[in-house]
GUDO-262758 format. One line per field, with one value per residue: z, x, y of N, C-alpha, C in turn; residue in one letter. Coordinates in steps of 0.001 Angstrom, whole numbers, plus 524288, in hexadecimal, padded with zeros to 5 digits. Layout:
% GUDO-262758
npz	(Z/...)
npx	(X/...)
npy	(Y/...)
capz	(Z/...)
capx	(X/...)
capy	(Y/...)
cpz	(Z/...)
cpx	(X/...)
cpy	(Y/...)
type	(a/...)
***
This chain:
% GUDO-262758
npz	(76021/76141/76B1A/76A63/76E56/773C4/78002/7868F/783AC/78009/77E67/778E6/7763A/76F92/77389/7758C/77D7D/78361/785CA/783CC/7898B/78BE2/7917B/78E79/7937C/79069/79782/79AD2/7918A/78F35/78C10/79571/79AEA/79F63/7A281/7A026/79C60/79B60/79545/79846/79276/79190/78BD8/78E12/790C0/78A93/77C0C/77A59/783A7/7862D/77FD8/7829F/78DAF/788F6/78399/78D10/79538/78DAF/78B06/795FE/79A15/79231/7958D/79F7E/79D2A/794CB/78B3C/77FC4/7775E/7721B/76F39/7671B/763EE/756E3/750EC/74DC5/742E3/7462E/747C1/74DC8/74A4D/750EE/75949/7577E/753F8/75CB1/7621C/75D32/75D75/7698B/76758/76135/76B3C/770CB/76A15/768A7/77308/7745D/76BC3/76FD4/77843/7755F/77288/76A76/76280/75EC3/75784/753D0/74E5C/7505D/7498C/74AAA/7556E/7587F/752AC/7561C/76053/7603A/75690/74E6F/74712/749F0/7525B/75F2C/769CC/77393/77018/7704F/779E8/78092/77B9F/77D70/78AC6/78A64/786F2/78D75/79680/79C4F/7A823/7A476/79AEF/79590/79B48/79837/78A01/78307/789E1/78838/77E15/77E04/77FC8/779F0/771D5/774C3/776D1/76D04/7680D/76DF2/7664A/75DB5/754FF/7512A/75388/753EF)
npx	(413F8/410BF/40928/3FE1F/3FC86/3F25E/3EC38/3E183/3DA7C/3CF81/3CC7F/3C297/3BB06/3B149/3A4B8/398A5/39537/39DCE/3A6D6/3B382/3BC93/3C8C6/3D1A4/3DBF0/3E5F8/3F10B/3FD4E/40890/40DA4/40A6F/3FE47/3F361/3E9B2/3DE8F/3D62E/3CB62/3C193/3B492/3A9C9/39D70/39216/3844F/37EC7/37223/371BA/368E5/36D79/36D7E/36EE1/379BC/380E8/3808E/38489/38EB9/391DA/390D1/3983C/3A177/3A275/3A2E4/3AE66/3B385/3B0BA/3B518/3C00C/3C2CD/3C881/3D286/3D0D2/3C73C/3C717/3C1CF/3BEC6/3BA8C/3B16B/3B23A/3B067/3A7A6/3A240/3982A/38CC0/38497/38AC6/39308/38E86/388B4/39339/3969F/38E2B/39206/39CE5/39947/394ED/39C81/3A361/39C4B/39CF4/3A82A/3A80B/3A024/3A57B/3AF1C/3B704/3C452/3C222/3C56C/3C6A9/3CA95/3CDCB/3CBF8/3D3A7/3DBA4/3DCFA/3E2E7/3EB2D/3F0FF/3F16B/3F91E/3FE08/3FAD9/3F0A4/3E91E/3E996/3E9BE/3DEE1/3E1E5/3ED41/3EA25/3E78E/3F0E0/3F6F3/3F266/3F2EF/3FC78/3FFA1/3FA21/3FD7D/3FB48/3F88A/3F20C/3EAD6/3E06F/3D527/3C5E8/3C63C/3C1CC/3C49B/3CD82/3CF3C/3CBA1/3D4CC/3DA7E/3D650/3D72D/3E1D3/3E581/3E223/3E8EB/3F1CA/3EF6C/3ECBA/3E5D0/3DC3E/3CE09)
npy	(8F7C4/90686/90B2F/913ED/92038/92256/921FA/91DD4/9121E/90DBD/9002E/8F850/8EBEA/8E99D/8E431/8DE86/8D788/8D841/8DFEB/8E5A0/8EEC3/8F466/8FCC4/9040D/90D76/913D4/9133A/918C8/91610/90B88/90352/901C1/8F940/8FF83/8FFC1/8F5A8/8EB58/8E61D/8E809/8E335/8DDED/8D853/8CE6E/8CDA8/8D746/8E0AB/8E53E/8F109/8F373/8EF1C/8F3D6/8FEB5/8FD71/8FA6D/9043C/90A36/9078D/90908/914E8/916C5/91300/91958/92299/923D6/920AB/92572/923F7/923F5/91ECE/9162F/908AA/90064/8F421/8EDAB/8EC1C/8DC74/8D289/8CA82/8BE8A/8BE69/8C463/8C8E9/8C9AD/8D032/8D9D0/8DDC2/8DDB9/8E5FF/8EEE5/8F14B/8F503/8FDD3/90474/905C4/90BD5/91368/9188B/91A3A/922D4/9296B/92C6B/93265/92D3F/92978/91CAE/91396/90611/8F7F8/8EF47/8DE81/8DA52/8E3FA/8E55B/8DC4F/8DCCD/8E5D7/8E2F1/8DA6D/8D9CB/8D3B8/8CF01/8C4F3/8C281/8BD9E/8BBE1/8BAD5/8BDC2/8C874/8CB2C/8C7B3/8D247/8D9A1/8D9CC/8DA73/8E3C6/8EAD4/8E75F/8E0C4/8DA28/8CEDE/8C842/8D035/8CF63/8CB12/8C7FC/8D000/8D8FC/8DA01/8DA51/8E42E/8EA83/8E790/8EC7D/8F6DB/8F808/8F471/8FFFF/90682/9065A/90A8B/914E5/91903/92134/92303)
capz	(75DE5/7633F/76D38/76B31/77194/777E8/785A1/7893A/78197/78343/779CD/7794F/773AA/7716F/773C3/77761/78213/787E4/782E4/786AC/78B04/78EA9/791B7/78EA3/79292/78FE5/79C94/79B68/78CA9/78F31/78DAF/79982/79BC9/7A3C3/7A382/79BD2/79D8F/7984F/7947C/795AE/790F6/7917D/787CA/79109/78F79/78405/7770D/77C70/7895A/78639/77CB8/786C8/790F7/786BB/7855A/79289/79593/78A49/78B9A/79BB2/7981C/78CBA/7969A/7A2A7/79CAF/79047/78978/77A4D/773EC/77282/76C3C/76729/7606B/7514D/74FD4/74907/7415F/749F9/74778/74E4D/748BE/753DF/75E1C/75515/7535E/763DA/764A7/759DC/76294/76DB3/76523/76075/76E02/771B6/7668D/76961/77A37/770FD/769C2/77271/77C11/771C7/7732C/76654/760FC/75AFC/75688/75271/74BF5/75304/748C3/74CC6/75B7D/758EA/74FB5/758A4/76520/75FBB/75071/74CF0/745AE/74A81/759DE/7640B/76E44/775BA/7702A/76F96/77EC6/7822A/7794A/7835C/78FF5/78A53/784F4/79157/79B89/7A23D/7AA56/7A0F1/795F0/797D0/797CE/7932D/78460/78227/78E2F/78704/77999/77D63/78347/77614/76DF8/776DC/774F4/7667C/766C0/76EA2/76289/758FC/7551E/74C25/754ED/75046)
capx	(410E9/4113F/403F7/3FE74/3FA83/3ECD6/3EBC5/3DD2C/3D877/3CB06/3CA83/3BC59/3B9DB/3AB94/3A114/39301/39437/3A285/3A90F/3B70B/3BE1C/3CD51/3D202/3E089/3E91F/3F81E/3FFD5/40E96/40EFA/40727/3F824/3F2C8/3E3DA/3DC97/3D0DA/3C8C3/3BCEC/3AF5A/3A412/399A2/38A4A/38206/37945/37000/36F1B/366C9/370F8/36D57/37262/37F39/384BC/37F7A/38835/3939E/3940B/39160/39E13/3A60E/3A162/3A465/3B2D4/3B469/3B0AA/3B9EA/3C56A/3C437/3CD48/3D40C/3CDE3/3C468/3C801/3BDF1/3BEF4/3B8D0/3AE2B/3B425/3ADD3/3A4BD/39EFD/39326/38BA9/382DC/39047/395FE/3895A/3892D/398E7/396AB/38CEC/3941A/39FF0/3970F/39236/3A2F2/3A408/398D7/39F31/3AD08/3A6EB/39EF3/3AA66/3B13E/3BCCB/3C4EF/3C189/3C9CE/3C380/3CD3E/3CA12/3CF25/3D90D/3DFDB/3DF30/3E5E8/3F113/3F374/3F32F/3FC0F/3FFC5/3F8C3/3EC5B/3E756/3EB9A/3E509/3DCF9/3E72D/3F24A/3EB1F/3E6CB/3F53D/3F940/3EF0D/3F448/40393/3FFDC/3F837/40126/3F846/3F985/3F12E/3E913/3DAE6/3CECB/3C5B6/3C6AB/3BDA1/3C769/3D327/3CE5A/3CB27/3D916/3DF7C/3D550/3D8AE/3E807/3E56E/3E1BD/3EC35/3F5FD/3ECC6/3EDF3/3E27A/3D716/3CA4E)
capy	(8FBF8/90827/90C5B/91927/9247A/920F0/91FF7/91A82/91169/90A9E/8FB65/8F563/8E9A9/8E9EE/8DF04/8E016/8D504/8D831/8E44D/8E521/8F27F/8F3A5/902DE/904B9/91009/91346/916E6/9173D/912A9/90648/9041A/8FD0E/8F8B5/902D0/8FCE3/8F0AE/8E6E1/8E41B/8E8AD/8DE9D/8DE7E/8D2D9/8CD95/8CE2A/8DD9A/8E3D2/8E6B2/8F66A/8F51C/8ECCD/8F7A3/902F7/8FC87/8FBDC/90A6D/90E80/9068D/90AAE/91882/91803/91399/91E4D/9289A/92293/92060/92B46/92155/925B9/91B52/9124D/904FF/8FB6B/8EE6B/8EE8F/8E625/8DA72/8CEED/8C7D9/8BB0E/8BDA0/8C787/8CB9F/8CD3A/8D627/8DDAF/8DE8C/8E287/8EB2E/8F393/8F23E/8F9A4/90490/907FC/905AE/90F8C/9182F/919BD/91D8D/928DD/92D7C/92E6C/935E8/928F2/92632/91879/90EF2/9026A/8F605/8E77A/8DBFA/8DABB/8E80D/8E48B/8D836/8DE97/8EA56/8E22B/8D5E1/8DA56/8CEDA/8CF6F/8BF90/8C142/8BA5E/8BF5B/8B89F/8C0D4/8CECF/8CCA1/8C81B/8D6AF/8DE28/8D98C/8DD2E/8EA23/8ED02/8E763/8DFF9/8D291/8CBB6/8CA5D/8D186/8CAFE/8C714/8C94A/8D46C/8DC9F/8D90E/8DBAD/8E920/8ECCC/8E701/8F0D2/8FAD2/8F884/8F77C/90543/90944/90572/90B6C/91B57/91A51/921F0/92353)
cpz	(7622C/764CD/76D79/76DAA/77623/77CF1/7877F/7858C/78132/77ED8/77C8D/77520/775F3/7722F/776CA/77C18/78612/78442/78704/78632/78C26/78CE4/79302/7907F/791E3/79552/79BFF/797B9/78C03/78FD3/790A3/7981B/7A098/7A4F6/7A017/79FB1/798D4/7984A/792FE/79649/790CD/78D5A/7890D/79150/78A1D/781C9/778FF/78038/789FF/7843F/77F9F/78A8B/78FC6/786BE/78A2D/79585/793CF/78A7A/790CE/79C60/795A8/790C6/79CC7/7A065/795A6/78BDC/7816F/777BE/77491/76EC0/76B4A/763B7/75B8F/75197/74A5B/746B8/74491/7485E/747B7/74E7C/74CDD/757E2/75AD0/7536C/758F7/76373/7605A/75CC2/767EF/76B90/76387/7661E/7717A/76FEB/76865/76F83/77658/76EB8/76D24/775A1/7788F/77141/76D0B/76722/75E5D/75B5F/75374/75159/7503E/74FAD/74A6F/751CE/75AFB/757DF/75267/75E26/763DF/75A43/74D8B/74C1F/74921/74FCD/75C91/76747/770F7/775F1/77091/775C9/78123/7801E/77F5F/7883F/78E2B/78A54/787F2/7979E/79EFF/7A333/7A794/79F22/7984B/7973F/79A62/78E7F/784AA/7863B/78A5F/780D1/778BA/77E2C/77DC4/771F0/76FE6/77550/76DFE/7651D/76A40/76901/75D5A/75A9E/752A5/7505C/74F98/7538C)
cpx	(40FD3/40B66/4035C/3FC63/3F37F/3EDAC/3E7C7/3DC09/3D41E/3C9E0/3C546/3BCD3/3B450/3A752/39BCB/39196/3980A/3A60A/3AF09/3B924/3C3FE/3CEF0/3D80B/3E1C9/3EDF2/3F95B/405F2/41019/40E27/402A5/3F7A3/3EBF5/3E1AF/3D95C/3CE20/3C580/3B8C7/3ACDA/3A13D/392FD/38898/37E2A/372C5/36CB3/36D5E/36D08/37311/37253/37967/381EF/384F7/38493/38E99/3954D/393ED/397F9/3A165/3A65D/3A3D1/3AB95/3B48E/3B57A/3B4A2/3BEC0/3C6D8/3C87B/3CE02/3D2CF/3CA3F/3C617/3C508/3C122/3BB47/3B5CA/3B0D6/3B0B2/3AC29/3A259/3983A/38F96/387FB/386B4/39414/3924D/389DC/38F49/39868/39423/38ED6/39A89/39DB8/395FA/39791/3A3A7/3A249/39B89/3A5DC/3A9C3/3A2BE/3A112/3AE1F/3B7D0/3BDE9/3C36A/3C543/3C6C2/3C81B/3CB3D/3CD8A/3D3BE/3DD27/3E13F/3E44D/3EBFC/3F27B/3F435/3FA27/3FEA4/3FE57/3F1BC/3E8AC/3E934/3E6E3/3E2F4/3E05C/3EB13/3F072/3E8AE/3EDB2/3F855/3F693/3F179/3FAB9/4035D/3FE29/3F989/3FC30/3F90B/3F8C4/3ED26/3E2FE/3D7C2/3CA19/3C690/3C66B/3C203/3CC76/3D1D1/3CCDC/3D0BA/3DB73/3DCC2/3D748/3E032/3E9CE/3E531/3E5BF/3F15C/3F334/3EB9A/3E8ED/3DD1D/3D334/3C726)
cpy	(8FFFF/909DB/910A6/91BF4/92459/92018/91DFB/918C3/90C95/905CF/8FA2E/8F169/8E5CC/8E328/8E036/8DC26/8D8AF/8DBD3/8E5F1/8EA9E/8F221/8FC49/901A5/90A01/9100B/91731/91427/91365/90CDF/90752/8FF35/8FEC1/8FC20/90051/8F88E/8EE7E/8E741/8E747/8E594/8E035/8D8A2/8D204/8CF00/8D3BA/8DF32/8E6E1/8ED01/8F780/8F264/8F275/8FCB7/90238/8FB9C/8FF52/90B9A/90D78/90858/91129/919B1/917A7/917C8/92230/92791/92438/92486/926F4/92417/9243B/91788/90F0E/8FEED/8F7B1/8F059/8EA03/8E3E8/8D5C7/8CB46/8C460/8BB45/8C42D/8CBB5/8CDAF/8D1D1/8DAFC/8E20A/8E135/8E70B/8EFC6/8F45A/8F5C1/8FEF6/906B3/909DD/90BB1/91522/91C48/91DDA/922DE/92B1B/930B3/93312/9323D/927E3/91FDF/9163E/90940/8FE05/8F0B7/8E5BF/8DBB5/8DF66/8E88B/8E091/8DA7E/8E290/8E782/8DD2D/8D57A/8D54F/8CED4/8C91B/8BFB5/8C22E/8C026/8C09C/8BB59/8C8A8/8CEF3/8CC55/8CF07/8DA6A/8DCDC/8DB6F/8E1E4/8EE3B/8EB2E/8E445/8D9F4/8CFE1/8CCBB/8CBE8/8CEAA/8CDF2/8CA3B/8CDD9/8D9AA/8DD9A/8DAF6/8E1BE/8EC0D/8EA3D/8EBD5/8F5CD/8FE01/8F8AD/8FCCA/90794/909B8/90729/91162/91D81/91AE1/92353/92AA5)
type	(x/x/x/x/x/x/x/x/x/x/x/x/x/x/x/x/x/x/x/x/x/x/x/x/x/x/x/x/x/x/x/x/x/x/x/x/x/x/x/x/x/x/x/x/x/x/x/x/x/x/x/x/x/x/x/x/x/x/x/x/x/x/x/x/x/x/x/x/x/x/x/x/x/x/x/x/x/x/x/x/x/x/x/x/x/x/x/x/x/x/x/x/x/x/x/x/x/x/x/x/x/x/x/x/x/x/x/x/x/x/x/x/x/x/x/x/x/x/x/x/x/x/x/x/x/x/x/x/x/x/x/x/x/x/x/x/x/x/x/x/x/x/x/x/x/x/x/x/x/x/x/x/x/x/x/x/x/x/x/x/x/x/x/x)
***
C-alpha cells in the first residue's frame, strides 16, 4: 500500500499514567523515527496537575517539531470504567494542545491500526510491533508498549489521506 504525502507526523497513544509519543518523518521515501518516549504522571499528583503536565508536553512537541499531523488512538471499550474516564481526559487535553497548535488531527480505533499495520483485523501486539520496527528500519522492536503503540498510530496515519 502505497504511503502518502505527509512528512512529520506526531502518533500519541494517550493514558493518564504513561502516555506514549513516537515522531515519524519521511526522508528518501522511507519514514524513520525522529523522535519517541513517555509521558509519565503519578497518581500521586492531583487529577489537575497530571493533565496540565500532559499538555504542556504535547503542546512543547507541537511547537518544536511543527509536525502535519497529529495522530491519537480512539478511546476504545474499557473494562474499567474509571481508566477510561482518566485516558479519556488525558485525550481531550492531547486534543485541546492539537487545535490550539492549529495541527490537523486524525484519530483511529485499534481495529484500523491493526488492519493498516498487518491487514489483519485480530493481530498481535507481537505482530504490529514486529510491522513498526520493518516499516521504520530500526534494529529492533520499540519499547515498552505504550512507545511502540504510538509509532504504529503514527504510521497508520501516514497510509491514511483522510485529514481532518
Amino acid at each position: 500500500m502505497p504511503l502518502s504525502k505527509k512528512k512529520v507526523i506526531l502518533g500519541i497513544d494517550p493514558g493518564i499514567a504513561t502516555t506514549g509519543f513516537g515522531l515519524i518523518d519521511q526522508r528518501a521515501g522511507h519514514w524513520h523515527m525522529k523522535e519517541a518516549g513517555l509521558i509519565k504522571t503519578t497518581p500521586k499528583q492531583v487529577l489537575a496537575d497530571r493533565l496540565q503536565y500532559i499538555y504542556d508536553f504535547v503542546d512543547k512537541l507541537l511547537k518544536k517539531h511543527q509536525p502535519d499531523v497529529l495522530a491519537i488512538e480512539q478511546l476504545f471499550f474499557c473494562r474499567n470504567v474509571k481508566s477510561a474516564l482518566a485516558v479519556g481526559l488525558a485525550r481531550g487535553v492531547i486534543i485541546l494542545a492539537s487545535a490550539q497548535n492549529k495541527i490537523n488531527l486524525q484519530e483511529f480505533t485499534p481495529l484500523q491500526i491493526k488492519q493498516a499495520l498487518c491487514g489483519y483485523g485480530q493481530a498481535t501486539k507481537k505482530q504490529i510491533q514486529i510491522m513498526v520496527k520493518q516499516r521504520l528500519l530500526l534494529e529492533k522492536i520499540p519499547k515498552p508498549d505504550d512507545l511502540a503503540d504510538a509509532l504504529a498510530i503514527a504510521l497508520t496515519s501516514a497510509q491514511t489521506k483522510n485529514w481532518r
